[in-house]
N, C-alpha and C positions, 0 to 999 in steps of 0.2 A: 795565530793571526796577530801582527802588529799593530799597535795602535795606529799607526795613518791605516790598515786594510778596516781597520774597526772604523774611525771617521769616516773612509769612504762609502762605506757598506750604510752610514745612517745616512748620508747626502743623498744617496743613490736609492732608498728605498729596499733595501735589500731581503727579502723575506724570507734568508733564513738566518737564523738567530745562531750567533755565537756558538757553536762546536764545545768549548769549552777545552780548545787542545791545550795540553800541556805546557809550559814554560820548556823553549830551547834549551838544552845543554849542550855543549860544546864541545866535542869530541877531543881524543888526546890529539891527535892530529890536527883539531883547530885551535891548541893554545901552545904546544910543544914542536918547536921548528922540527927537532930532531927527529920524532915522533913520525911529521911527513914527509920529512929525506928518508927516512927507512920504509915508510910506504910507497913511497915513488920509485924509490930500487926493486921492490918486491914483486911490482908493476912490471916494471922493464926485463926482469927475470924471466915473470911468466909470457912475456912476451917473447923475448926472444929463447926462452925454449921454446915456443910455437915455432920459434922459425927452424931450430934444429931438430925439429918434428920432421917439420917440411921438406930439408935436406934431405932426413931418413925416408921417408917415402919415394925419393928419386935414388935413392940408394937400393932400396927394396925392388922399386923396380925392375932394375938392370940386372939384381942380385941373386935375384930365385927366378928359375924358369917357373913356366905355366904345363902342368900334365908329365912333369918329370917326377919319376918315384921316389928321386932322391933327395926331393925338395921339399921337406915335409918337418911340421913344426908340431910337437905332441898333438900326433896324428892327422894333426890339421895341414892343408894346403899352404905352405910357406908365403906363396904370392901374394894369394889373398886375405893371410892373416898380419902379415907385417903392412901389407899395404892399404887394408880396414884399421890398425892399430894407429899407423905414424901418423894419418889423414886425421883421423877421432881427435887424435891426442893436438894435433897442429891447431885444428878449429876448435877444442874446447879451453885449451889454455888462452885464448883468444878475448874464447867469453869470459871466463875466468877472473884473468888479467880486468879486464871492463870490469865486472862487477864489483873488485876490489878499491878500484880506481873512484867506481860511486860514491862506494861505502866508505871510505876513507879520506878522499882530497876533494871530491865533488860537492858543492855547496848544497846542507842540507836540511835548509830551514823551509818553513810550508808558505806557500801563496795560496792565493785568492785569484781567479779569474772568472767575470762577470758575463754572463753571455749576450751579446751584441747584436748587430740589425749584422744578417746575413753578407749587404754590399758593404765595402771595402772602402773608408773615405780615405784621402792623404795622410791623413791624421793618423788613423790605422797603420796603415801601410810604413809610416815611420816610427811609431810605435812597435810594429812587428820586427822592426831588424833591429829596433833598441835590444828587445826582447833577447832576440839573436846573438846580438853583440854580449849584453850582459850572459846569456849562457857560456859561451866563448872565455868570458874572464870568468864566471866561475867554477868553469869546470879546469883551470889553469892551463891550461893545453899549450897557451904561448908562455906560463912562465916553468912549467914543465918539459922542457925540449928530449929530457931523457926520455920520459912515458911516450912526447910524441913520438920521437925518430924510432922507438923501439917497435910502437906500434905500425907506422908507416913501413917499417920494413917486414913484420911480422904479415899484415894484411898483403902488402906488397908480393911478396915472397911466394903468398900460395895461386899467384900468377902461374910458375911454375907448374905445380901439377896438371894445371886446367891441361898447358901446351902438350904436356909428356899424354894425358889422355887422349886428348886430341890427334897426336900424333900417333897412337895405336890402333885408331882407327887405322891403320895399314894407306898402301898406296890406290890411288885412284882407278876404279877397273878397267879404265882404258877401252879396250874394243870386246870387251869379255861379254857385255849386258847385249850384246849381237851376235854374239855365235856359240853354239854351242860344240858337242863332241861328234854330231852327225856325219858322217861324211860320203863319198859315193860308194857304192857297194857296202856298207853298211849294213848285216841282218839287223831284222826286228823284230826282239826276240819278245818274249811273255816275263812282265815284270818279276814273278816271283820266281821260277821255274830256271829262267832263262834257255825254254825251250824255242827252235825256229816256228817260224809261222807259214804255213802252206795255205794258198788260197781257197784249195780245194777241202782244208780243214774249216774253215768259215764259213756258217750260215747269215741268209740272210736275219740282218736286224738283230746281229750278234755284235757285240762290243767287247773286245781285247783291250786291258792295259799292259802296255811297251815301255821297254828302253832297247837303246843300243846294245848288241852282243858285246862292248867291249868291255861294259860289266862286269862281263859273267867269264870272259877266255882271254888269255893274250891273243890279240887279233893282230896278225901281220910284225912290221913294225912298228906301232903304236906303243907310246911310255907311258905304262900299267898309272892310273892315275890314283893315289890312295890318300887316306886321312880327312881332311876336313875337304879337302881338293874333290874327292870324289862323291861326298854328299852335296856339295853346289851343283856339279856338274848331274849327275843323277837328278836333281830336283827340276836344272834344264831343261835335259831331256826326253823328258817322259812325255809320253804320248798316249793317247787313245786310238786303238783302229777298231774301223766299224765296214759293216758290208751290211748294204743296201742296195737296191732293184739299181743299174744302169740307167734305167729311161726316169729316175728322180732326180738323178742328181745332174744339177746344170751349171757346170765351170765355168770359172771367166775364162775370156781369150787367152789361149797359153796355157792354161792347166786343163784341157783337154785330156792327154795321158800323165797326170800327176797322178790317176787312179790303178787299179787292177780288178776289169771285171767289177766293179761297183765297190770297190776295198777301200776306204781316203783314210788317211792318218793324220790325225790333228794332234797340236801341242795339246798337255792337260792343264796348263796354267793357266788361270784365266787371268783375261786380260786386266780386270778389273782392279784388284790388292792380289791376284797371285795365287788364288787358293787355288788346291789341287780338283778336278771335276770330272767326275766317271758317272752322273745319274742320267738315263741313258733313256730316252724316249722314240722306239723304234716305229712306233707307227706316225707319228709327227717328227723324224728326224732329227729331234731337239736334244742338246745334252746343257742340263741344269748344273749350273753353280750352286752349292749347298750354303754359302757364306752369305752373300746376298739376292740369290734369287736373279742372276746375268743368267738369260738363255741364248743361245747359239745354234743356228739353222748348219747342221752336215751338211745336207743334200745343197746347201744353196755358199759352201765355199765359208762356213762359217759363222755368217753372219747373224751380228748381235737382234735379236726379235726383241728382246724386253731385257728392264732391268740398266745397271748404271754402267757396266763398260760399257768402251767408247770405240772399242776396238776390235774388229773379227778374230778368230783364233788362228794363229799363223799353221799353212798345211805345211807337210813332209810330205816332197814327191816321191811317190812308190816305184818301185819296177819288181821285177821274179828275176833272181841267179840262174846259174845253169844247173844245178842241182832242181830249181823248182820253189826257192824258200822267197818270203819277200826280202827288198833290200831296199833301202835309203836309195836314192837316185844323186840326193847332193844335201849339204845342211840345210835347216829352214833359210828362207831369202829375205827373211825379217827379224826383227830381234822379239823372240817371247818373252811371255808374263806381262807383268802390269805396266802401262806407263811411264815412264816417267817423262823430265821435260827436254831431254835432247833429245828425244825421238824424231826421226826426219816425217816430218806430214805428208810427204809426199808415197805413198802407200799403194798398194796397190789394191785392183777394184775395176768393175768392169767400165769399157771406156765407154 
């Protein structure tokens, strides 16, 4: 504590008594010019290797695929080990560079600050950007333009990765979150098996989980869909068929024969966040969401009874092939799963 922080401390009443800190000494850096020109380089060093960190991370990227066998760094994933390495390395030589920057040209003698009335007078307030200003000049930053500009470009620079991530988010789905692989004549087969479904194999107040046959067989000319492609599309399309009594269930206008003999197929996504929902309540016609507790009236086209979606379960209109098996009539006429906000409101619902 300096002598004027000592005088002001007794004018001001100050109750706590002298610390007894140490006498300042003055680093080599605060008496040998030389001393912090080679600190100030050692600064801009570690800075601007952060930036050819940073380079290397967009290098890395383009440079190793993702699930290729031959992309592989002592045993490790090549992608994700050069491109955890370059990032690590870009933002620690950052901090690095800073902390050296402290401990060596940043002014580093002790203050005293006295605690004040909460509101802010003018006084304050110009006081506060003196404050500002004098940190400004003693942390040299204007008479250091190398530390700046290395810095500015070092922070600058990891702009770049943000975009390259950003940018692997892939392209925008387009019309994809509204259709799925359903299409007319279509069988509906049994999710594990991928056996067909006869109606006459169905009891009442039985619940079937489905997907489309194209799963399970090259169907037609349809292009066999694989890879990550075909657990999106699988997760689409999945459905639950149920059979219940005729005289319960009461269509809106137009989905009159969207059934078979009391047979409806609804998406299994629920509308809510998307979970998957096969808990199956056949005397109340109700199929429960396990996530949050969203129930959904079968018999009555869907619709939500309880709980936070906001949204009926979109049906698959049914028909029977000439073999006897059910089939898809056409894809759903809505887009399933959960919400989101380009959803058209205009929906359908009894008029």
């Amino acid at each position: 504590m300096s002598t004027t922080d000592r005088d002001l401390a007794q004018v001001e009443g100050d109750p706590i008594a002298d610390p007894g800190l140490p006498a300042h000494l003055p680093r080599a850096t605060d008496v040998d010019e030389a001393a912090s020109r080679r600190a100030e380089r050692q600064v801009a060093m570690l800075f601007g290797l952060s930036s050819v960190f940073t380079v290397l991370f967009i290098v890395a990227y383009f440079a190793f695929g993702v699930g290729d066998d031959l992309d592989t760094f002592l045993g490790f994933g090549a992608s994700n080990l050069f491109l955890g390495l370059t990032l690590g390395m870009a933002l620690l030589l950052i901090g690095v560079g800073t902390i050296h920057w402290a401990r060596k040209l940043m002014a580093d003698h002790e203050i005293v600050e006295y605690r004040h009335a909460a509101a802010s007078t003018p006084e304050d307030r110009e006081e506060t950007v003196g404050i500002l200003q004098t940190g400004l000049e003693e942390s040299q930053i204007g008479r250091r333009p190398l530390i700046r500009n290395s810095l500015l470009g070092a922070v600058g620079l990891l702009v770049a990765p943000a975009g390259v991530l950003l940018w692997d988010l892939g392209p925008t789905p387009g019309n994809k979150l509204n259709t799925t692989v359903w299409r007319e004549g279509m069988r509906v087969v049994q999710d594990i098996s991928g056996t067909p479904i006869r109606p006459e194999d169905m009891e009442v107040g039985q619940l079937v989980n489905g997907e489309p046959e194209i799963f399970f067989n090259d169907v037609g000319d349809e292009e066999q869909i694989e890879g990550h492609e075909l657990l999106v599309e699988k997760a689409k399309a999945a459905v639950v068929i149920v059979r219940m009594d005729p005289a319960d269930v009461t269509p809106w206008p137009g989905r009159e024969d969207w059934g078979v003999d009391g047979i409806l197929c609804y998406s299994k996504i629920c509308t809510h966040v998307g979970c998957p929902i096969s808990l199956w309540e056949q005397t109340t016609h109700d199929l429960l969401c396990p996530c949050h507790q969203s129930t959904f009236d079968l018999a009555d086209n869907g619709k939500v009874v309880f709980g936070p979606a906001a949204r009926h379960l979109p049906q698959l209109p049914l028909a029977v092939d000439d073999e006897g098996y059910l089939i898809a009539r056409s894809d759903f006429t809505e887009a399933v799963g959960p919400s989101f906000w380009e959803r058209d409101n205009d929906e359908p619902g009894p008029e």
